[in-house]
Structures are given as structure tokens and as C-alpha cells.
N, C-alpha and C positions, 0 to 999 in steps of 0.2 A: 636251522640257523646258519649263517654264514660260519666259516672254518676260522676265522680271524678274531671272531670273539670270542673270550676270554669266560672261564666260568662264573666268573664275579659279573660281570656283564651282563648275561644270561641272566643269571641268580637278580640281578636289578630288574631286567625290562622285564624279566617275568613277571615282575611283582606291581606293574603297572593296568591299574583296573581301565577298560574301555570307559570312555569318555574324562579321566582323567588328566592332569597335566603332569610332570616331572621335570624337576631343572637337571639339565645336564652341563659338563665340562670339557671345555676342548682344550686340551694343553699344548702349546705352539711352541718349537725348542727350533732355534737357531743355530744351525753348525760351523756358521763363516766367525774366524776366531778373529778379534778386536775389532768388532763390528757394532753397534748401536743402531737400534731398530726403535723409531717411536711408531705407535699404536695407539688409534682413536676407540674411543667406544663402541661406533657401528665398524668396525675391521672386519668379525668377524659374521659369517652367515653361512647356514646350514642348509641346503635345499634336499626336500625329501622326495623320495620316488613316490613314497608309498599316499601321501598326502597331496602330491603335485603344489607343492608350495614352499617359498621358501622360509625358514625361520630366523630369528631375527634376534638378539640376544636381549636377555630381560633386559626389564624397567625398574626404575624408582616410584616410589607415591607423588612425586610429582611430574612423573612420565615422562621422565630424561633415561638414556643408555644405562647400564651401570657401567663403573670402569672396567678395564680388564685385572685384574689379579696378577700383579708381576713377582714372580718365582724366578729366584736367581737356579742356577743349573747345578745338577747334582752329577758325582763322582761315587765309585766305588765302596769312598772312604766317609759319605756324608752329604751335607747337602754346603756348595761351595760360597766362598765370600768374598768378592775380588778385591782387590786389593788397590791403594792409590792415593796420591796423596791430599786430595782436594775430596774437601765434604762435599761439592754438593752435585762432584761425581761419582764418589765411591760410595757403595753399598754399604748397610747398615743394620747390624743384628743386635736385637731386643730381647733380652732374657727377661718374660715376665717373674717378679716375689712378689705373693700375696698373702696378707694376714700373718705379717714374722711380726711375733712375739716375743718378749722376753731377750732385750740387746739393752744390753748398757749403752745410752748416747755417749759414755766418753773414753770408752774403750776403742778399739783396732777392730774390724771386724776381715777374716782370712777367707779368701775365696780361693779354687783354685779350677785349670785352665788346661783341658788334655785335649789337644786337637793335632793333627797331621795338616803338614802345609804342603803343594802344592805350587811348581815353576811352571808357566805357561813360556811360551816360543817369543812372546816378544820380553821375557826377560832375561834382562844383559846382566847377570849379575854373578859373582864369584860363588865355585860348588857348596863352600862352607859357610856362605852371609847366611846370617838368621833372617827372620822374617819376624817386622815388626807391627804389633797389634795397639791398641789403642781403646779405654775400656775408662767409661766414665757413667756414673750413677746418678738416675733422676727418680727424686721421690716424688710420687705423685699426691700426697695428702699434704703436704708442703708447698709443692711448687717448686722446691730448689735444686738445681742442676750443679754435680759435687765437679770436682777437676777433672782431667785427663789425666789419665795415667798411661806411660807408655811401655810396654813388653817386649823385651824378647825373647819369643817364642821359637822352642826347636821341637822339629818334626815329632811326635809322639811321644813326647816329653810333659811333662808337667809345669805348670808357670804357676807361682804361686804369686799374689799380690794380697792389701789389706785398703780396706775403705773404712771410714770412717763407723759408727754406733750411728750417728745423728741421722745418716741418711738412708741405714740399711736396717729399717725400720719400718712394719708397717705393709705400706703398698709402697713397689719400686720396680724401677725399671734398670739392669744395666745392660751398658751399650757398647756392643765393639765393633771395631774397625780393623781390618788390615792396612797397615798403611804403608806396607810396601810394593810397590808396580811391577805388576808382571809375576807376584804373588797369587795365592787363593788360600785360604784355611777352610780348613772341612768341618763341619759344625753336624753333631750330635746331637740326639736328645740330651745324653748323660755329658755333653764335653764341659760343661761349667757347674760346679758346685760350693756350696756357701757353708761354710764351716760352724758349726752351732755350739758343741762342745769338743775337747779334749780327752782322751782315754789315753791311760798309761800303755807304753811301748811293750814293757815286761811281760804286760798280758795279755795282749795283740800277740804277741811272739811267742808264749807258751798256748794260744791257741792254734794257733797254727802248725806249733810242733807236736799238738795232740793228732789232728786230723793227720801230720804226715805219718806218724805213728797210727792210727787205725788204718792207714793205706799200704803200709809198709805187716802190717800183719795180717789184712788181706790177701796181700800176697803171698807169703809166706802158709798162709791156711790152702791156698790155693794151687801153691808147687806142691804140701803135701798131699795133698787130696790127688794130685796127677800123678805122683813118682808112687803110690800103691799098686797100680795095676801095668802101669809101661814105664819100660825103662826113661834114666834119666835124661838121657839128649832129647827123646820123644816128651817128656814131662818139663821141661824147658819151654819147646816151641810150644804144648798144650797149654802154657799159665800164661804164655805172653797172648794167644788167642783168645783165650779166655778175656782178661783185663781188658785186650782192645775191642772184641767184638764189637760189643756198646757202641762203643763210638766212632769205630770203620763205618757199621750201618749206619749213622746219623751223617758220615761224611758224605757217605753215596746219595743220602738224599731222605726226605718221607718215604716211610715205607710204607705207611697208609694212603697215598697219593692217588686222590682216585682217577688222574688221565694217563697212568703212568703208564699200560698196558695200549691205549691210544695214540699215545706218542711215539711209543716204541714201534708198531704196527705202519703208522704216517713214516714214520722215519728211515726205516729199515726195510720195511716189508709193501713200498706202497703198489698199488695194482694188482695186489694178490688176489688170489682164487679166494671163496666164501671156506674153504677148508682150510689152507694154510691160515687164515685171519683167525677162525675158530682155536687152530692148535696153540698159535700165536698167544692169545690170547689170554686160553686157560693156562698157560704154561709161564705169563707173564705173573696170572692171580697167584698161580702154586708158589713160584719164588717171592712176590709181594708178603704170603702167609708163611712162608718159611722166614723171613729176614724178620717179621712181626713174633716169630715164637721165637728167634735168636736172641732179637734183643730184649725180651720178658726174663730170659734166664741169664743174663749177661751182666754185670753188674757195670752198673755207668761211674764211670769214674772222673767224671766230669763234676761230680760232688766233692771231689777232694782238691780240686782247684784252690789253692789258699796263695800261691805266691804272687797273683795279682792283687791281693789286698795289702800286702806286706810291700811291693815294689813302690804300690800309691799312698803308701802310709796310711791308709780305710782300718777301720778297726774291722777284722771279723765277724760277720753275721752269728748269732745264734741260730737262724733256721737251718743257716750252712753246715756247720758244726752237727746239729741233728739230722741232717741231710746224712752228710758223711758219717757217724754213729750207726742210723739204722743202714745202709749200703753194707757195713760192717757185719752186722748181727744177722741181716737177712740172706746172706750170702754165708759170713763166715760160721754158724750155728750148725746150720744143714751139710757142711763141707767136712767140719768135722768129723759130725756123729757119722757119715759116712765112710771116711777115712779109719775110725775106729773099728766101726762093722765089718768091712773090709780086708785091715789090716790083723784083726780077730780069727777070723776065718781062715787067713792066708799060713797055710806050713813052711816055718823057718826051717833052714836045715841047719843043723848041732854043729 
């Protein structure tokens, strides 16, 4: 197969039986920046070597083009929303609710709103100006379109606003707008969510002070366990290796990666002889299964993550919570009874 595709790609056209059809997607991204590009429905056309023809983008049941599919451009931080002040030029994000149950129609109802915003080149505007959003609710088993509401939004910040009971009910749409030029917001799956009930602060906060307490005796199980057999400056750097392993390895990347050893080889080593590729190679797998039995015995600490539910005001998970418990007992159990063993055996001197 050619070196360009991707093994998701592969993994598709393989899976295409001879004499079969399969629709495929041509994604078209424009780099020329405040630029507007319209596109007809015959634009695009794929001519194939293999076939000697060319192909033609699907049809409707009544044998018209389909449209093109217009995807606004994606960013590091999300997928982006440009910004401006005229609806029926600026872009427009729909967060579908469906089958919400259980809202009082004459209550308040709290949404809230974490997105990072985003200055493009042709905006003229002061380092510190927020960036204003625009966010209005249409119920669709109504028909009624509620107000606009307008926000200012700061970069990875939280925006809190309230819609009405009446409309946020049911099946609904709501809809945002950047509506400052030369703006973008970065839109997440998770960036808007709709607040259903309340949980007291008190115990959001003693959960969380549990979890830093079994992370904070983790450790501590974990200096002991090191300061038995090596001194303490060497049982220092051993506990703080320990704690990060976990998560060094998840930095550098899958460790289960299965082109990882191909990449490296393409990258590094290309035009090699059939014996260097070999050495390469196995020597790529050996470290893949070593950083694979690192991180099995490494306790991930990425379980006791609690101060981003606390910063967003999210009540604490119970899986989280038992995440962080067993991380505790599966690690801290074993560390002891060893440290005891150990510390048993070892002659104090009088």
C-alpha cells in the first residue's frame, strides 16, 4: 500500500468486498486567512488510476449532487467558531438536549460555558477586550425561539448564564455565536453543560480532601518503602520516580503503539541495511515491553486529579473517588507488608 496511508485507512479499504461500493470523504481546508470560498456540489471529483474513470460525488433519490458538508476549521484547542457581527455571516453552533425531563417551567434553569478564545491577524482589538458570545434557546416541540443572551467570555474561563424552565425542556436546541470579529472560540465536546441539580459544597470539598489524603499516604507508604534499603537522598529521587513513572510514560506517548518501531526506523534510520532495520527494530519492541511492564507497576496518579472538579465547581465523581481508593490499597498494601519484611530482617545497631 502506498506510505501516506494511514492505518485507519487501510483498516477501511480493506474491509471493502470486490464488486462492492463504499462512500468515501474528501476534507478541503483553506489556508488563505479572511478569505471565503463558495463551493457547488459537482466541485469536487476524484479520478482513479485503478478504474480509468472518474468519480463523481454522490446523489440524492432524486438524482441531484449532495451538498458539500461545511466544517468550520479546527485548532489545537477544539474545533473553532468565527466570530462577527452579522448573523447571516457569522457562523453558528447548535448544541443538541434531548428527552430533558423533570425542569420546573418556572424556575431559572443554569448552564455553564468553558471555552478558550482565540485572536486571528485581522483583529484590532486591546490585549485585555473579552470576547463576546451570544447564546439563545430554541425548543423544538414548541416551536419557540427564547432571547439572546450576551456573554463575556474569558479564555478558559467559565461563563455561567440561566435560561428559562419553559424552554429548556423536552427537545432543544441552544445556539451560540461569537460575536466579536477577528475573534474564534474553541468548542469541545464537554465545553457547555446544563446544570440539572445542586450538591452541597461541604461535601464536594471533604471529598476531595479524602482523595488528597489517600494520595498524600501514598506517598508517604511509598518514601517508606524506598528509605529501607537506600539511603535517603537516593529514597527521595526513588518515590518521586515511582509517583511519575505512570505518567512520564503516558507523556511520551502509547506504549502499545503498533507503528511505533516503523516510525522510528522511517525517521531515523531510513536506507538502512536488512540488519540494522532488524536490530532496530527488536530493540524498538524490547523498550515498547519494557515501558509496558513500567507502567503496570507504577501507580497512575492521574486518579487523584480532584482539583479540577473543585476549580469548576462539578461535584466529585464516585468512580473517581474509587478509582483513587483502589490506586491506594493496590499499591499501598503490597509496599508495606514489604517494607515490614524488610525492615524485620534488617540489623539495627544498639
Amino acid at each position: 500500500p502506498p506510505p501516506w496511508l494511514s492505518d485507519e485507512a487501510l483498516r477501511v479499504l480493506g474491509n471493502v468486498k470486490p464488486g462492492t461500493t463504499k462512500r468515501i470523504y474528501v476534507r478541503v481546508a483553506f489556508a488563505s486567512p479572511a478569505t471565503e470560498v463558495g463551493v457547488k456540489a459537482d466541485a469536487m471529483k476524484i479520478y482513479s488510476p485503478r478504474l480509468h474513470r472518474t468519480l463523481l460525488p454522490a446523489k440524492s433519490p432524486d438524482g441531484r449532487f449532495l451538498e458539500p458538508i461545511l466544517c468550520p476549521p479546527f485548532s489545537a484547542h477544539g474545533q473553532l467558531l468565527r466570530g462577527g457581527p452579522e448573523n447571516y455571516r457569522t457562523p453558528l453552533a447548535a448544541f443538541a438536549f434531548r428527552n430533558i425531563r423533570g425542569i420546573d417551567p418556572q424556575k431559572q434553569i443554569a448552564f455553564e460555558l468553558h471555552v478558550s478564545a482565540e485572536r486571528s491577524g485581522e483583529a484590532r482589538t486591546h490585549q485585555e477586550e473579552l470576547t463576546d458570545a451570544e447564546v439563545q434557546v430554541y425548543n423544538l416541540d414548541s416551536n419557540e425561539l427564547g432571547s439572546p443572551r450576551l456573554l463575556n467570555i474569558e479564555s478558559n474561563r467559565t461563563a455561567y448564564f440561566e435560561e428559562s424552565g419553559k424552554l429548556t425542556q423536552g427537545n432543544f436546541d441552544l445556539l451560540l455565536r461569537c460575536r466579536t470579529k477577528g475573534h474564534s472560540l474553541c468548542l469541545t465536546e464537554e465545553c457547555l453543560k446544563m446544570v440539572r441539580s445542586r450538591q452541597s459544597f461541604v461535601t464536594n470539598l471533604l471529598a476531595s480532601l479524602f482523595m488528597l489524603w489517600l494520595f498524600s499516604l501514598l506517598t508517604i507508604v511509598i518514601a517508606v518503602f524506598c528509605s529501607t534499603f537506600v539511603s535517603w537522598p537516593i529514597a527521595v529521587v526513588l518515590t518521586v520516580v515511582l509517583l511519575l513513572g505512570h505518567w512520564a510514560i503516558g507523556q511520551l506517548g502509547d506504549a502499545s503503539q503498533a507503528t511505533l518501531s516503523r516510525n522510528v526506523l522511517n525517521d531515523l534510520f531510513r536506507g538502512a541495511d536488512p540488519k540494522t532495520s532488524q536490530v532496530v527494530t527488536s530493540s524498538m519492541e524490547a523498550l515498547t515491553g519494557l515501558m509496558k511492564v513500567i507502567s503496570a507497576i507504577t501507580p497512575d496518579i492521574e486518579n487523584f486529579a480532584v482539583i479540577e472538579f473543585i476549580a469548576r465547581g462539578v461535584m466529585v465523581p464516585i468512580p473517581t473517588m474509587l478509582a483513587a481508593l483502589r490506586v491506594t490499597v493496590e499499591f499501598g498494601i503490597p509496599l508495606v507488608a514489604l517494607a515490614f519484611i524488610v525492615l524485620k530482617r534488617k540489623e539495627v545497631a544498639p
